[in-house]
N, C-alpha and C positions, 0 to 999 in steps of 0.2 A: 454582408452588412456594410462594409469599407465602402461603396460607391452610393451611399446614399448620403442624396445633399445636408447638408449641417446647417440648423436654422440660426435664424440671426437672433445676438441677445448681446446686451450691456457686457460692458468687463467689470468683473470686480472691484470695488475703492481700494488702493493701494494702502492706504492707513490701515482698513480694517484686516487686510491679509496679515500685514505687518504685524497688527495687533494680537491677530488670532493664533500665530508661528510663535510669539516671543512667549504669551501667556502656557501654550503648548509644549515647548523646549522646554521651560523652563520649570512645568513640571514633571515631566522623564529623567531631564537629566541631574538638576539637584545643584548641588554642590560639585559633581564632575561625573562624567562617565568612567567609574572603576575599572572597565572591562576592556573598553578603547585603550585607556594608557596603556594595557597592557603591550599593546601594537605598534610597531616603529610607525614613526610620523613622517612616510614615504609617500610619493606619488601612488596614487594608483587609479582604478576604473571600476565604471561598477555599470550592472544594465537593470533597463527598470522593464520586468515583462508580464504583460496579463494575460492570464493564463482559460480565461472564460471569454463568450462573448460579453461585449461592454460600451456605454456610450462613453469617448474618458472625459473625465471630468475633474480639475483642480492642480490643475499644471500651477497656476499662479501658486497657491499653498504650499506644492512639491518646491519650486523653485524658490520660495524665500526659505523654506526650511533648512536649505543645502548652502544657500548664501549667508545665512544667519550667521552661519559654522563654518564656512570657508568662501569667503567674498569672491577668488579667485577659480573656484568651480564652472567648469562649460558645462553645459546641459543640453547635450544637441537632440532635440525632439526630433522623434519619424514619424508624429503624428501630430492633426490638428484637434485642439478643443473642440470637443463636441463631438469628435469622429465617432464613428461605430466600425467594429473589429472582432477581430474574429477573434477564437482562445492560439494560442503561442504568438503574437502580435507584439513584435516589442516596440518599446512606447518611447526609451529615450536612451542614450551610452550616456555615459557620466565620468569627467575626468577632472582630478583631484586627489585632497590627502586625505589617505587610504583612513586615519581617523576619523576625522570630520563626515566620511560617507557612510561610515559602519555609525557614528552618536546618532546621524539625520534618519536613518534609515527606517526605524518606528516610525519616527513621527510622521516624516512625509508621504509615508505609506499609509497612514490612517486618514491622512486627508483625502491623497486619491482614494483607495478602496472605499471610503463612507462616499466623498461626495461622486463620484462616479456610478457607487451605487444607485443615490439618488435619482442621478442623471437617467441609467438605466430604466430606472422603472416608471419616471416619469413619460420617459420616451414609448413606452411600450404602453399607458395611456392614452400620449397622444396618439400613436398609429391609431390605435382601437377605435376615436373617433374621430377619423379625417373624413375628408369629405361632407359632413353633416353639420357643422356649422358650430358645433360647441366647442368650446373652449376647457382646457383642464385647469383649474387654479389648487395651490396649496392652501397651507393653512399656517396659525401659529403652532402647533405640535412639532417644533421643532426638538433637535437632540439641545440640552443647554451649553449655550455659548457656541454655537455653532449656527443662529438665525440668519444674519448675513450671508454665509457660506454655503448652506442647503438652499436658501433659495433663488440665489446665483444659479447653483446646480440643477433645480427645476427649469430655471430659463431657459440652461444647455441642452435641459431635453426636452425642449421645445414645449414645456407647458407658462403660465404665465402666473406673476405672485399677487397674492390676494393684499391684505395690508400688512406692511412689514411687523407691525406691532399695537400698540394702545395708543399711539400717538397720532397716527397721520389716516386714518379713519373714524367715522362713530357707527358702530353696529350695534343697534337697539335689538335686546334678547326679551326674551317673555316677563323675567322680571322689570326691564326698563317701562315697558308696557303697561305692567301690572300697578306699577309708580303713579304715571300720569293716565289711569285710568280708561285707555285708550289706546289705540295705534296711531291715531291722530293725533292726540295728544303729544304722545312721545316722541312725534315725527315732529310738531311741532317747535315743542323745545330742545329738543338739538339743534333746528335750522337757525332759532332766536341764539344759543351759546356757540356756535360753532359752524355758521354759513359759509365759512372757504373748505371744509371738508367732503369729503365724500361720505354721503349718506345710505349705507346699508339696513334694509329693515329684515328682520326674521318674522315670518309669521304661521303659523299653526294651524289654521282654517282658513277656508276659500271666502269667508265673509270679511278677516283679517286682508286678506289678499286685495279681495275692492278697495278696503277701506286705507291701504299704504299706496294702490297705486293712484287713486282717486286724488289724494295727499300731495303724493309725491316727494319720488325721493330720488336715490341713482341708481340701484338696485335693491330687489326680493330676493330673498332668501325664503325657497319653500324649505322646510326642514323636517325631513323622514314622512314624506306626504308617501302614500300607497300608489302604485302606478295607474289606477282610476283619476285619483282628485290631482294626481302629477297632469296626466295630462287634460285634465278641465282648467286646472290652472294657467296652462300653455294656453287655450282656447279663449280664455276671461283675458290676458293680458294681451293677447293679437287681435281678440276682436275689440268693437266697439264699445266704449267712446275711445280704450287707450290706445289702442293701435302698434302696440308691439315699443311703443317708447322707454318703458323702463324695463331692462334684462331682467330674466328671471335664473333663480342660483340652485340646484340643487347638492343639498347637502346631509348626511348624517345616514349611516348607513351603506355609504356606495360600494357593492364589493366589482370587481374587476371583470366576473362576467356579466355584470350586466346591465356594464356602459354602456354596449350598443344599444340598447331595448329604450334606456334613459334619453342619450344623442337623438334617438329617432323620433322621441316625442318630442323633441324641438327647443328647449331649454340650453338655453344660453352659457350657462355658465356650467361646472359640475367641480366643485371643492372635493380635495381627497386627504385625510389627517393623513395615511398611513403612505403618502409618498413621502415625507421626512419624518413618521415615525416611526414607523416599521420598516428601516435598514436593513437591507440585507449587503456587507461589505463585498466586494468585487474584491474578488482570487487574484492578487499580485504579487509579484517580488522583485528583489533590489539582490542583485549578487554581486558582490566583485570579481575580480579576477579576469 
């Protein structure tokens, strides 16, 4: 695993780490770690190993967590974000007071282990459909308070994020539809309240489907279409008049074998909830000594 290239992706906002580490400490540790005092407040070391294979993911989180609690902590990494590694793989030595390693040692492990997880399983999406032109995106089914940070962690594993939140997209659903009596309609008045955004449509029928691309918007959303009217709907959006101009998303439903079948019908986009909802944490540890 170690000798495969590591895709490119943004780094995380140094606020929101910050933010996400203080919010986190702060509820572990409380009013003080009882169990730390108990320990001379000596130098000491500590090493951080995973113990599965893993894509790692959340170095930035591990590292404000251990600086939070001791500023003057090294942290010498022997691997890079994004890497993939085999199980016994150690990930970083850690040198510092031997308190401050043992209070951080939860927290910064739950960052790595969740968002590496993340990372992992996104990554083993992407494999499944390279070469074939789709694309993997998350969703909002994120863990709470952890939206920023999982979908950082998708980038690392080389899938890409859908809209961060309610803010900086509009995705018209069956009831937005059902409002303005129409697909056109409701494509409409989004474009009239909110024309600097990105315009997702959801639609249900292949008649739906004419009628958003004919409209126009930035992308469709098929949602839990059968693998028949999945790929008529690839065939209506690449043929004429539209000509393959607005992506098409599949969504609801996708279990994991059987991306390739979806990838091969040619569909651009493929959304997955259960890559930051259904965590599974990466097997790590933090020992001293």
């Amino acid at each position: 695993m170690s000798g495969t290239t590591i895709p490119a992706f943004a780094p995380p906002d140094p606020a929101i780490v910050e933010a996400d580490v203080a919010r986190a400490l702060a509820e572990d540790i409380g009013d003080g770690d009882a169990t730390a005092a108990l320990l001379p407040d000596r130098a000491g070391r500590a090493r951080l190993l995973c113990k599965e294979p893993a894509v790692v993911c959340g170095r930035p989180w591990f590292d404000a967590c251990h600086r939070a609690l001791d500023p003057q902590v090294r942290i010498d990494w022997q691997v890079a974000e994004g890497q993939r590694v085999e199980a016994g793989t150690v990930l970083a030595d850690l040198h510092g007071r031997a308190r401050a390693l043992v209070t951080a040692e939860r927290t910064s492990l739950n960052f790595m282990q969740t968002l590496s997880g993340t990372a992992t399983a996104t990554a083993a999406h992407v494999e499944t459909v390279r070469g074939t032109g789709t694309r993997i995106l998350d969703t909002r089914k994120t863990l709470p308070g952890l939206r920023h940070a999982q979908k950082y962690a998708v980038r690392v594993g080389g899938g890409h994020n859908h809209r961060i939140g309610l803010f900086d997209a509009v995705m018209l659903k069956e009831n937005h539809v059902r409002a303005f009596g129409s697909v056109a309609g409701a494509i409409r008045a989004a474009r009239a309240a909110r024309p600097e955004l990105p315009l997702v449509v959801e639609v249900e029928t292949l008649d739906e489907l004419r009628e958003a691309l004919a409209e126009g918007c930035d992308r469709v959303l098929i949602d839990d279409f059968d693998p028949g009217m999945r790929r008529e709907a690839v065939a209506i959006a690449r043929g004429a008049p539209f000509a393959g101009r607005i992506p098409l998303e599949v969504s609801g439903g996708v279990e994991f074998d059987g991306l390739p079948a979806i990838a091969d019908d040619g569909v651009d986009f493929v959304s997955i909830g259960g890559l930051t909802k259904h965590v599974r944490a990466i097997d790590m540890s933090l020992k001293l000594g």
